[in-house]
C-alpha positions in Angstrom: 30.0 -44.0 18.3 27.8 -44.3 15.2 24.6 -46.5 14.9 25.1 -49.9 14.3 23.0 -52.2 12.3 22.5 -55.6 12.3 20.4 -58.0 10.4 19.0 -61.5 12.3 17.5 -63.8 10.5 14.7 -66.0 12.2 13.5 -69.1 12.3 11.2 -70.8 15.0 14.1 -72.8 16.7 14.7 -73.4 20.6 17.9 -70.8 20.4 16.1 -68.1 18.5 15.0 -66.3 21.8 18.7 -66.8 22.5 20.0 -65.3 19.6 18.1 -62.2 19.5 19.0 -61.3 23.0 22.7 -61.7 22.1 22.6 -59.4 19.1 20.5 -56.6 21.2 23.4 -57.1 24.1 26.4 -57.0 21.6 25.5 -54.3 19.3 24.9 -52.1 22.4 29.0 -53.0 23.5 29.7 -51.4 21.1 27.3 -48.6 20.2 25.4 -46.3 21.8 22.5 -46.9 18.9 21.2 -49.9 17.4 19.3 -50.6 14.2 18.1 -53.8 15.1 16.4 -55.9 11.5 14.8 -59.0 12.0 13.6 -61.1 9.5 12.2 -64.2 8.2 13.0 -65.6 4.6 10.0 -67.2 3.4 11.0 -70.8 2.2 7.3 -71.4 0.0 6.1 -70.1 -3.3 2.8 -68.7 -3.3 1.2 -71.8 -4.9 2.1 -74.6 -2.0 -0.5 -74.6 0.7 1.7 -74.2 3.8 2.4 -70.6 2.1 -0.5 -69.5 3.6 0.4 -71.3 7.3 4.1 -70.1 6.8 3.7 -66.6 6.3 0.7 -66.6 9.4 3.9 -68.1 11.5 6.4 -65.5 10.4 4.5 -62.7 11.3 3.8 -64.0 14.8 7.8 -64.8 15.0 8.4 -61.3 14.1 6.1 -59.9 16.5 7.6 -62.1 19.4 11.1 -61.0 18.4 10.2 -57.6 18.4 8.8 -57.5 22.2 12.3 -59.8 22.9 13.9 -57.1 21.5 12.4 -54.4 23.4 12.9 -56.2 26.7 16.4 -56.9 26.2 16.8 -53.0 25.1 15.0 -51.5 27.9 15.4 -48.1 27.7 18.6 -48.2 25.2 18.4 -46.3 21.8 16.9 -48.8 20.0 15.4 -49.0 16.5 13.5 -52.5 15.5 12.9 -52.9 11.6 11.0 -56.3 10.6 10.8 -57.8 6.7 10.2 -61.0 5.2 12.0 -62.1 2.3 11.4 -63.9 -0.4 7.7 -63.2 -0.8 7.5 -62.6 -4.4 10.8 -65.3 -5.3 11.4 -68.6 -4.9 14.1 -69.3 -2.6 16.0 -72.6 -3.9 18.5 -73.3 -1.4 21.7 -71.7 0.8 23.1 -69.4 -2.2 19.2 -67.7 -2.7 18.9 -67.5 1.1 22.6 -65.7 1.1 21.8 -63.8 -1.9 18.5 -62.7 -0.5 20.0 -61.3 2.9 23.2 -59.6 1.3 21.2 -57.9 -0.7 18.9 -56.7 2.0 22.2 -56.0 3.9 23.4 -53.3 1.2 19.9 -51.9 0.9 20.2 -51.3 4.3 23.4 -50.7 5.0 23.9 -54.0 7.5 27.0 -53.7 9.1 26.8 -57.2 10.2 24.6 -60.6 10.2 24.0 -62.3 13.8 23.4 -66.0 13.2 21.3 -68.7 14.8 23.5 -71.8 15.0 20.2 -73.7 14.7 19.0 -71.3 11.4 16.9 -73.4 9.3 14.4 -71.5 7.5 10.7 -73.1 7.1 10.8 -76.5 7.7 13.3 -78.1 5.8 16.9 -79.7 7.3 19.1 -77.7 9.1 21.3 -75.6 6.5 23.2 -73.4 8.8 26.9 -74.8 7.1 26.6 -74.2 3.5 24.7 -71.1 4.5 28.0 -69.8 5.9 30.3 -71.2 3.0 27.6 -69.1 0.8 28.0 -66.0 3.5 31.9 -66.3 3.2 31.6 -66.4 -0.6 29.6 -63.4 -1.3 31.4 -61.5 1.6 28.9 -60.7 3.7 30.1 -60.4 7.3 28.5 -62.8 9.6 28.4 -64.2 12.9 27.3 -67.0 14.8 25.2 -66.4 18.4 26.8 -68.2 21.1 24.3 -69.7 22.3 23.2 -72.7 24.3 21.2 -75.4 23.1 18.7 -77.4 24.8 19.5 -80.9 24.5 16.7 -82.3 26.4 14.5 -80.2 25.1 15.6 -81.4 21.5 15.4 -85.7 22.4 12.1 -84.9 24.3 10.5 -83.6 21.1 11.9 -85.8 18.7 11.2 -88.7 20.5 7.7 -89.4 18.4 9.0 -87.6 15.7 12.0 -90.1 15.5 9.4 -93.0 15.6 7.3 -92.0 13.0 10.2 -91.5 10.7 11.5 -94.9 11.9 7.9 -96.8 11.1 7.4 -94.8 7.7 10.7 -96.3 6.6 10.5 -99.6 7.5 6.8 -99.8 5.7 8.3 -98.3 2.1 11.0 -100.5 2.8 9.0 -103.9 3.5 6.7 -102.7 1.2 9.3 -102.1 -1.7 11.5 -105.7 -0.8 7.9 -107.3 -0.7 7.2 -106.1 -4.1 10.3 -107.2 -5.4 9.8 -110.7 -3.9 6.8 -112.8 -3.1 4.9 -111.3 -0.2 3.4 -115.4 -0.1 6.7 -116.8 0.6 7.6 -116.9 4.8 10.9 -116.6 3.4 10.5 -113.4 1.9 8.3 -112.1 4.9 11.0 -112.7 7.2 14.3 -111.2 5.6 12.5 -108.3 4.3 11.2 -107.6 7.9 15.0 -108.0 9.0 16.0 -105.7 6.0 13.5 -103.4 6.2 14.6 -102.8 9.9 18.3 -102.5 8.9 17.2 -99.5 6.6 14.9 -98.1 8.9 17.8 -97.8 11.8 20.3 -96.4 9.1 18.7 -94.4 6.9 15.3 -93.0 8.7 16.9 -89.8 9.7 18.5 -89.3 5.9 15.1 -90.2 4.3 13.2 -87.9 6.4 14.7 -84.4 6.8 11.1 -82.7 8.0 9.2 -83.8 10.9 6.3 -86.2 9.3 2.2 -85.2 9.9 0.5 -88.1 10.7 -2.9 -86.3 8.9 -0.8 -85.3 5.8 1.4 -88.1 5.5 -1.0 -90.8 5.1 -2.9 -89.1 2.7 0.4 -88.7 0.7 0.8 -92.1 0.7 -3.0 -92.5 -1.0 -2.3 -89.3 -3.4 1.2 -91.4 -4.2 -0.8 -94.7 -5.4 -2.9 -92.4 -7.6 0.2 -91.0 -8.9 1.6 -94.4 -9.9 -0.4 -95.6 -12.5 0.4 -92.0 -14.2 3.7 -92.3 -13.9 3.7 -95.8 -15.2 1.7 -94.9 -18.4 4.5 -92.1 -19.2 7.1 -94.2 -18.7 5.2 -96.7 -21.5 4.9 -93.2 -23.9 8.8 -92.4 -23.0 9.3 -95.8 -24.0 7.3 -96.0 -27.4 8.8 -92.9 -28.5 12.5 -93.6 -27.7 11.8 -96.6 -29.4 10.3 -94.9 -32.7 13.3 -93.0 -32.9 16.0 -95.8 -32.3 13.9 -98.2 -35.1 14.1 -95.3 -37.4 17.1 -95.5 -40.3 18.8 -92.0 -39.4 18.1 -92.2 -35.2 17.1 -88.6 -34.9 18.3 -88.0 -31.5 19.2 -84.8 -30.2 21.4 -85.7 -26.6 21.4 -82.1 -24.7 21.7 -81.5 -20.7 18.9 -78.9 -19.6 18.3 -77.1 -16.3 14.7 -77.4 -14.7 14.2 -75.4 -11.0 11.4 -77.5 -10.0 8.7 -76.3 -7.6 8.9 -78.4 -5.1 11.3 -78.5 -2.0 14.7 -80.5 -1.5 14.2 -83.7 0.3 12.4 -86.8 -0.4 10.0 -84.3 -2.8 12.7 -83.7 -4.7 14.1 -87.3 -4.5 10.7 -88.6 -6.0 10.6 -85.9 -8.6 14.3 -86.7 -10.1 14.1 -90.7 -9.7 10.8 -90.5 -11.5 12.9 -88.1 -14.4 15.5 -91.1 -14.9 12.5 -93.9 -14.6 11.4 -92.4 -17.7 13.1 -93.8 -21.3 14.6 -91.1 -23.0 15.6 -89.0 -19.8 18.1 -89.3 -16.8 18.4 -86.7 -13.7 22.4 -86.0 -14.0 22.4 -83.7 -10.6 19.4 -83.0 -8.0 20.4 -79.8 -5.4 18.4 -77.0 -3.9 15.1 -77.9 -5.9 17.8 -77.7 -9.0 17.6 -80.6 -11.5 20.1 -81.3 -14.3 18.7 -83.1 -16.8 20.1 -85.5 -20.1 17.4 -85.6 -22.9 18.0 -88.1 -25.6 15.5 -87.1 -27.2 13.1 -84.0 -28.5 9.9 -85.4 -27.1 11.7 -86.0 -24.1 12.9 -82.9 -23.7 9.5 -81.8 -24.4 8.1 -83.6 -21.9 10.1 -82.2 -19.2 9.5 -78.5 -20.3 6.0 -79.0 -20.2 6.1 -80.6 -16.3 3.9 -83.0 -16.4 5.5 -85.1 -13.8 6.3 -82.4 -11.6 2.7 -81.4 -11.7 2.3 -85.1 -10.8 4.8 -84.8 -7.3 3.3 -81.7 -6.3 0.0 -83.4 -6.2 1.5 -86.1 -4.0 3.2 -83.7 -1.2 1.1 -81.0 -2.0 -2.1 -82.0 -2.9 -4.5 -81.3 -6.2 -4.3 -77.8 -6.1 -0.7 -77.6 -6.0 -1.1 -79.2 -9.5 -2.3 -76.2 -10.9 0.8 -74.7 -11.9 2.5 -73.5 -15.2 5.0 -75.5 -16.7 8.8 -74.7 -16.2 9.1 -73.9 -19.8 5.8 -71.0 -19.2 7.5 -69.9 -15.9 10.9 -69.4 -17.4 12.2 -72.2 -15.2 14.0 -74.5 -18.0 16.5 -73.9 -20.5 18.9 -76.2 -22.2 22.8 -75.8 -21.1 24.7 -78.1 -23.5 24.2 -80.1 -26.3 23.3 -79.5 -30.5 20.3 -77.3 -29.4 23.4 -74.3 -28.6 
């Protein structure tokens, strides 16, 4: 029997012991030699912040997968190759992240991909489904560990997680009813408590795909009332120029739909970044997927304006902080371009 290889990708999960010891124990069934790859897909571009923390905590999951593998290989023929992926791309979503590892799979001649059933790479929401319908559609043979999860080990972790997701929803949601009512009236106190609670029960886990850091998350929350007053003054320029155009005789407005990949990840970052899009006159997010935003411009300023990332700079200041700001705009990065409309 030839050498089989395999290709495992990581991510710090409670099965991820599990499922390298099940891909060093089924390649050797049916091999005598094993070309074991593990890697990590790194889910940052270089300008967040956690870049730095991730690719610190890839390299220590590497090397603890690495002495798994050698224990579970004992003396076996073994070969251990490590990589991470992505480094010098930025990884949208399941189709990059499937893209990313067939590609490595025919540079190294994977015969097939052991799965985590937990897989979700950095720390957004658990992706492991359309991962697979992206697997099956680029045919790259795949399979998922069977593995055992730890239940208890999953509520006893999550339990303050859960609460903080619960409280931070119930506060923007008080918060947001309050401001929409009269935070003077009991009335109003009362039912938007009992609302705000609804909400928070339904929709905390939805809201909240990432665990939240009670340092980083109240500053957010301080970065995000800095970030309102700019947002509200171009949504008054959005205005007065979608205005100038509809007041003129001829209405010189050019309706296209444009493609922006934003630089900031899926989730409620992405959320803010395409509802403050359609809060702005002259614009309206069509579709928001894998840090993917389709976008109809009514407008040239406004399409403009959205090349130029201004309120993308402005969310990545929020999650990020103010040097994540510091970035090129999509239209200097390549990241924009205009997919239909009178501008083809």
């Amino acid at each position: 029997m030839g050498v089989e290889r395999l290709l495992v990708p990581l991510s710090d999960t409670v099965t991820v012991r599990q499922t390298v010891g099940y891909a060093v124990r089924s390649g050797l069934e049916t091999s005598d030699s094993l070309e074991c790859h593990l890697v990590v897909a790194m889910p940052y571009d270089a300008d967040v912040p956690e870049s730095d923390q991730y690719t610190e905590d890839a390299e220590g999951l590497l090397s603890r997968a690495r002495n798994w593998v050698e224990e579970d290989a004992s003396d076996a023929d073994v070969t251990i190759e490590t990589a991470t992926l992505g480094t010098d791309e930025y990884l949208f979503g399941p189709r990059d992240y499937a893209e990313i590892f067939d590609a490595y799979a025919a540079e190294h001649g994977i015969d097939r991909v052991v799965l985590d059933p937990e897989y979700q790479p950095g720390v957004t929401a658990q992706m492991l489904q359309p991962l697979e319908r992206e697997l099956e559609r680029i045919g790259l043979a795949y399979e998922e560990a069977p593995v055992e999860r730890s239940a208890r080990r999953g509520r006893l972790a999550g339990g303050t997680e859960d609460f903080d997701r619960l409280f931070a929803t119930f506060l923007i949601s008080y918060g947001f009813y309050l401001v929409l009512g009269d935070p003077t009236y009991w009335f109003d106190l009362l039912t938007g408590a009992a609302v705000a609670g609804i909400v928070a029960v339904s929709l905390a886990q939805v809201t909240f795909t990432i665990p939240l850091d009670r340092v980083q998350s109240p500053l957010r929350i301080v970065r995000f009332t800095i970030y309102i007053p700019y947002l509200l003054w171009e949504i008054v320029k959005a205005n007065i120029a979608v205005s100038a155009v509809i007041l003129r005789p001829s209405m010189p407005i050019e309706p296209t739909l444009t493609r922006v990949n934003s630089r900031v990840r899926s989730g409620l970052p992405l959320l803010a970044l395409a509802n403050s899009i359609t809060l702005t006159p002259g614009t309206l997010t069509v579709r928001a997927n894998n840090q993917q935003l389709l976008v109809h411009t009514l407008i040239p300023a406004a399409r403009d304006d959205l090349f130029d990332g201004g309120l993308e700079r402005g969310v990545r200041f929020v999650f990020y902080g103010r040097d994540s700001a510091a970035i090129p705009s999509p239209s200097e990065r390549g990241d924009a371009e205009i997919v239909g409309g009178d501008e083809l």
